[in-house]
C-alpha positions in Angstrom: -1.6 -9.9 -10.5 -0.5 -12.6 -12.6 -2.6 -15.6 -11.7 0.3 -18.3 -12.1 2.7 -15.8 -10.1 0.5 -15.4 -7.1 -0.3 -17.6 -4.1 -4.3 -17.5 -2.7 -2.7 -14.8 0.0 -1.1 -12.7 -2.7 -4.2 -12.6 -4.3 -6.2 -11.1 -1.2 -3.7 -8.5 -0.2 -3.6 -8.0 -4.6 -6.6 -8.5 -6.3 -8.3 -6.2 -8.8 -11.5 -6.0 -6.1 -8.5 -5.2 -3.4 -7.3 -2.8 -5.6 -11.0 -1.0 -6.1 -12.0 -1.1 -2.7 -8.7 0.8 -1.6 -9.6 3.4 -4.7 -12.4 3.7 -3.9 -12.0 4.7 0.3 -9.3 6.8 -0.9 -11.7 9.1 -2.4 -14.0 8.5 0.3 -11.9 9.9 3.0 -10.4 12.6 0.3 -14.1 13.9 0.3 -14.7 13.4 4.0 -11.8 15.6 4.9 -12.7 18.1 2.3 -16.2 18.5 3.9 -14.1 18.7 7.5 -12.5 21.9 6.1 -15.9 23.3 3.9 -14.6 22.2 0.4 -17.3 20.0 0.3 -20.8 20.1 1.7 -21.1 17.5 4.5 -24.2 16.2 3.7 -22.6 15.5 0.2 -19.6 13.7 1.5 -22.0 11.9 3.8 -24.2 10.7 0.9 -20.9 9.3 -1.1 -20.1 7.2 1.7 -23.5 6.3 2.1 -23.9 5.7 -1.6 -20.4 3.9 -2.0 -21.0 0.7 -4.1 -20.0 -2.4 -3.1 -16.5 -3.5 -4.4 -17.5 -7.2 -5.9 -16.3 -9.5 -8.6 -19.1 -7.6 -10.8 -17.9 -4.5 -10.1 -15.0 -4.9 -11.2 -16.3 -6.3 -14.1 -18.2 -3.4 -14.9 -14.9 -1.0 -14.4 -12.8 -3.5 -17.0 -15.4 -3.0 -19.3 -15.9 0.5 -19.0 -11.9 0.3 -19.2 -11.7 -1.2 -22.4 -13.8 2.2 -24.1 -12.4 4.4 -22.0 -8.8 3.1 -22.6 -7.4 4.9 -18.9 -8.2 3.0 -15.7 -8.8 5.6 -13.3 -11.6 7.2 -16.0 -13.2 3.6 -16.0 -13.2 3.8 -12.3 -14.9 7.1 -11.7 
């Protein structure tokens, strides 16, 4: 969001580290259910969850940068 367009509350519900952390349990659950019907190994699916980084102001970071070489969001998020 645009900072000067957004009230504190905006900014929870929008945030960039909102944004991530809903990416980011999207694909969780997307490789949870895809170990429920043998897609994916369980133990695998259990280990991404387990492994899951922790959605911060530096993790974001880290996905802008990669963003900036990568020039695609999603890529820089992966």
């Amino acid at each position: 969001m645009i900072p000067r367009y957004c009230t504190p509350e905006m900014d929870e519900v929008w945030s960039d580290v909102r944004r991530l952390e809903r990416w980011l349990e999207v694909e969780l659950l997307a490789t949870e259910a895809q170990a429920k019907i043998g897609v994916v190994p369980v133990d695998d699916a259990e280990q991404c969850r387990r492994r899951a980084p922790e959605v911060d102001e530096t993790f974001v970071a880290d996905v802008l940068q990669r963003e900036a070489v990568t020039n695609h969001d999603v890529a820089a998020f992966v």
